[in-house]
Phi, psi and omega in degrees: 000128177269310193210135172194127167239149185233146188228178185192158189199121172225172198223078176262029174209138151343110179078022176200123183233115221252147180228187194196104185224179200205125207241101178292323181296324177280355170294332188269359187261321218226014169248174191266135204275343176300314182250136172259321173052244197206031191302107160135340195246168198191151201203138159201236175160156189201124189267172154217125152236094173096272195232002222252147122262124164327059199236173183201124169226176178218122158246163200252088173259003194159134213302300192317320155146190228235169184253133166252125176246136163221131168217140183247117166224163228213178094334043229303329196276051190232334184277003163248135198306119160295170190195118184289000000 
């Protein structure tokens, strides 16, 4: 197998979103066989509050160390009144 990434996303509430994903070539490229640690994964979560969305992830790329994702967005056409 050369290359498969697998993703997940689960909702176990209203407005809240837990996700989960898994990159094999980068796990077979970048781990160390003394330490295996968590090279290829990557975890994150994500709220809406209001008009707004939260989210925050971490991917694992190597024992040396890891990525922080934050992004906060929005909808711009939710801030305007529909009209029948």
């Amino acid at each position: 197998m050369r290359h498969i990434i697998i993703g997940l996303e689960f909702s176990p509430i209203k407005n809240l979103y837990v996700r989960a994903g898994y990159n094999y070539r980068r796990r077979q490229e970048m781990i160390i066989e003394s330490r295996t640690a968590m090279p290829g994964f990557s975890w994150g979560f994500g709220v809406k509050i209001s008009k707004f969305y939260i989210n925050y992830g971490r991917a694992t790329y190597h024992l040396a160390g890891a990525s922080d994702h934050i992004s906060i967005s929005t909808n711009l056409d939710s801030f305007y009144k529909k009209q029948n």
